[in-house]
N, C-alpha and C positions, 0 to 999 in steps of 0.2 A: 065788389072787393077792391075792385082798381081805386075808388072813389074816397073808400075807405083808408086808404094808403098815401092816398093824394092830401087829403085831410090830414095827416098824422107831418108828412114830410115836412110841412116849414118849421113846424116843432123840432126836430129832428136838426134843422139847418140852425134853429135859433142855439140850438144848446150846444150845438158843436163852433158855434162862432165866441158867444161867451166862454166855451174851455180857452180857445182861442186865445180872445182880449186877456183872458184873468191870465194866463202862463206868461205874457208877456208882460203882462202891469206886472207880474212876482217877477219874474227876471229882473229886470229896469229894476226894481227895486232892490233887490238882492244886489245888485252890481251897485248899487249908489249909495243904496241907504246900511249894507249889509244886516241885513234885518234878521234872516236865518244862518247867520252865524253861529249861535249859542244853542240853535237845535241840532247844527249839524257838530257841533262838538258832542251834546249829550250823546249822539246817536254814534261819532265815532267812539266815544269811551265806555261806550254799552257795549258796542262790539269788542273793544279791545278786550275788557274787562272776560267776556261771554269766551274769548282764542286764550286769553289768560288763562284760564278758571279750568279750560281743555286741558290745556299743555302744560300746567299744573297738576292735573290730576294721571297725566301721561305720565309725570317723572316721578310722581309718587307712586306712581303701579310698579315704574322701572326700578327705583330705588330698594322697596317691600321687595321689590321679586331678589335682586341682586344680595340686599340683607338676608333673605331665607336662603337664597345659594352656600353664600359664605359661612351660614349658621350650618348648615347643613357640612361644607367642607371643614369646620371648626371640631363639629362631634365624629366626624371619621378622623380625622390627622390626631384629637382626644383621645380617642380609644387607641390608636394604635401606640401614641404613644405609652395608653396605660399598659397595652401588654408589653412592651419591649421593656417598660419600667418594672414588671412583674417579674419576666425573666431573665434583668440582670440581679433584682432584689433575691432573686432564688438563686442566682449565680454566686453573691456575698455569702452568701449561708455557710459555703463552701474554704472561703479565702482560710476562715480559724483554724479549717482541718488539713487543706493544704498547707500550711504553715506550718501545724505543728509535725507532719510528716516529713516534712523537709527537713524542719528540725532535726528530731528521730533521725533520718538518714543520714545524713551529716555526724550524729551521734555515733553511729554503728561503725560508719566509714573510719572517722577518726579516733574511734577506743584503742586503748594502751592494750587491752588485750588480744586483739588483734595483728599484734606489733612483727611485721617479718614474717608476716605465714600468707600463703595465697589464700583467700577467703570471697566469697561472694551471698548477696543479700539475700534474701527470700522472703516471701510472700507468704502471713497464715492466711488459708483458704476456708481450712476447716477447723472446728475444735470438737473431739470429741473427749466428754469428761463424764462419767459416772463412777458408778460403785466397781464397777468392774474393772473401767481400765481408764489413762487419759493420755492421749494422744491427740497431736495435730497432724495437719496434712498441709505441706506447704508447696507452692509451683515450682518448685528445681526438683529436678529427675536425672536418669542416665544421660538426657542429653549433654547436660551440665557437667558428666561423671562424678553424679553425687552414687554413694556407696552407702552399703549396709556399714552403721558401727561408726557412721560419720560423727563427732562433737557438733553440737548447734548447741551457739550461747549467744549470749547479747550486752550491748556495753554494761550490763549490771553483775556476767555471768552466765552461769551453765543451765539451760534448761533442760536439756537432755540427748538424744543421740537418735540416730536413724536406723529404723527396724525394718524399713522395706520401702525398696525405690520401682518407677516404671520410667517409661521415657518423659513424662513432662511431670509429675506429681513424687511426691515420696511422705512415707509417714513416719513421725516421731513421736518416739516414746517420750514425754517428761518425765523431769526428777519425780515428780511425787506420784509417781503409777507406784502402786503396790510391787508390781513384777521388779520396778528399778531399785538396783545395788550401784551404789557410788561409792569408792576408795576413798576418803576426806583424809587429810589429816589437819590438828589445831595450827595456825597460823602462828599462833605467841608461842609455843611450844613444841611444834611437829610431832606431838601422838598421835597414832594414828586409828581409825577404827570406819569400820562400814555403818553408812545414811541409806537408810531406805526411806523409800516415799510411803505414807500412808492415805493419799488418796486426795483428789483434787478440794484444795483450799486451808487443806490441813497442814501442819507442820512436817518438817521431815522428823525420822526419826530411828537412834542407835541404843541399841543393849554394849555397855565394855564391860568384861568379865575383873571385876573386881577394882579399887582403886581408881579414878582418873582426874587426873590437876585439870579442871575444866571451868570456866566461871560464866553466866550469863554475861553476854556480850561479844564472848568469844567469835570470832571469824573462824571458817568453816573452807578449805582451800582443797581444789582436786591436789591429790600427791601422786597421782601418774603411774601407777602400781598395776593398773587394771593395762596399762599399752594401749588404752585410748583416748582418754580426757589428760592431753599436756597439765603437767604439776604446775599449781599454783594459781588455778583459775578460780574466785569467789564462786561458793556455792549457798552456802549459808550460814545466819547469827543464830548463834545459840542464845533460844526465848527460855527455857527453865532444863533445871536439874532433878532427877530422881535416884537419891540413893537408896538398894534396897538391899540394905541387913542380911537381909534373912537369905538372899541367893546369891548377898556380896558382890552386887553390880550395878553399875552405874547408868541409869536411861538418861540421853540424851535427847531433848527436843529444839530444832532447829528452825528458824523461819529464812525461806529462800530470799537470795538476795534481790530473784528477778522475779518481779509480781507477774505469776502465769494467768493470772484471771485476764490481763489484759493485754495480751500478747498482741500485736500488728504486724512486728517484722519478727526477721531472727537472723543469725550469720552461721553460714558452715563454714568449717577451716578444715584445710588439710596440713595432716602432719610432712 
C-alpha cells in the first residue's frame, strides 16, 4: 500500500505545481494584458441582471399587493357611500311633502277667518267615513281645553264641530254626516235655511218650503243662529237647484267649500 501511494505522489506534486505556474501566468496576465476583463463584465451583468430580475419581481408582488388593498379599500368607502347616497335619496322623497305642509301651515295660521279669535292647529289622526257616519279624530283634547260643540274649519272653511273630547284626542263630526244640521244663510241675499250633509263625498243638501231667490254659484255662509258656528264663515257653492211643484219647495244641492277627502290639518277657534 505504502509503495502504492509513493508511486501516485509525484503525480500529485506535478499537478499541484502546474495549478500553481498557470494561476500565476493568469494573474501577470490579467494585470498587464487585461485579458479577463470582458468575462468579468459578462459575469458582473449576469449577476446584476439575475439582483435586478429579484428585486423586480419583489416590487411587483408589493405593488399587486398594495393595488388589491386599495381595490379592496375602494369597494367598502363605495358602498358605504352608496348607502348614505340611498338614505339621503329617501330623505328628498320627503322635502315635496314637507313643503307643502309648511305651506298648509302658514295657510291656516294666516286665514282671514281666523281673524281675532284665539285658535290653535290640529292634527287628523284619523278618518272615519262610511254609510253610517263621518268623522275624524284629531290630536287636541282637554288638555288643549278643546270642548264638546267646538267649530273646526280651515282656511277654505267649516268642516264641522266636536262631538266628543278626552285628554289628548277629540272627535269630529263633519258637515256631511247625515246626523249634521248647519244654520247657512245665502251670502248675495241672507235667506236663510238648514244644510244637512248627505254622507261622505256627496254634496250637502236643503229642502226650503216653497219659493227661494237661489242661483248655482251661490256662496253658502254660517249665519250663527245655531250659537255655535260665528256668521259668516264659507260653508258651501250651490252645485244645482230642484224645484218641486208638486210640494212647492225648493231642494238645494251644495258642494263644500273644503275638500274633506283630503283633510291633513284643521283649526279650532274659540268663541
Amino acid at each position: 500500500m505504502y509503495s502504492a501511494i509513493s508511486n501516485k505522489f509525484p503525480y500529485l506534486e506535478l499537478r499541484l505545481f502546474l495549478a500553481i505556474i498557470m494561476s500565476v501566468i493568469i494573474m501577470i496576465a490579467d494585470g498587464k494584458l487585461n485579458m479577463f476583463l470582458k468575462l468579468r463584465s459578462y459575469i458582473d451583468n449576469s449577476v446584476y441582471l439575475f439582483y435586478y430580475l429579484c428585486d423586480k419581481s419583489r416590487n411587483i408582488y408589493d405593488y399587486t399587493t398594495k393595488v388589491f388593498e386599495g381595490y379592496n379599500e375602494l369597494i367598502l368607502e363605495n358602498n358605504t357611500l352608496r348607502q348614505e347616497l340611498f338614505l339621503k335619496n329617501s330623505e328628498l322623497l320627503l322635502i315635496d311633502q314637507y313643503k307643502r305642509e309648511n305651506c298648509k301651515l302658514h295657510e291656516l295660521l294666516n286665514s282671514p277667518l281666523c281673524y281675532d279669535k284665539r285658535k290653535i292647529i290640529a292634527r287628523i289622526l284619523f278618518v272615519n267615513a262610511d254609510s253610517y257616519g263621518n268623522k275624524v279624530t284629531i290630536n287636541q283634547g282637554k288638555n288643549n281645553n278643546i270642548y264638546i260643540g267646538q267649530p273646526v274649519i280651515t282656511d277654505a272653511g267649516i268642516i264641522g264641530q266636536v262631538i266628543s273630547t278626552n285628554t289628548l284626542s277629540s272627535r269630529v263630526m263633519l258637515i256631511c254626516d247625515p246626523e249634521h244640521a248647519l244654520p247657512v244663510q245665502i251670502k248675495r241675499n241672507n235667506m236663510r235655511f238648514i244644510l244637512m250633509g248627505c254622507g261622505y263625498g256627496a254634496d250637502l243638501r236643503a229642502e226650503y218650503p216653497g219659493y227661494l231667490d237661489v242661483c248655482v254659484g251661490d256662496m253658502l255662509i254660517t249665519s250663527g243662529l245655531d250659537g255655535r258656528f260665528p256668521e259668516g264663515y264659507p260653508v258651501a257653492i250651490v252645485s244645482n237647484i230642484i224645484v218641486d211643484s208638486e210640494q212647492d219647495s225648493t231642494i238645494i244641492q251644495a258642494h263644500p267649500t273644503v275638500k274633506l277627502q283630503s283633510l291633513c290639518y284643521a283649526i279650532l277657534i274659540w268663541e
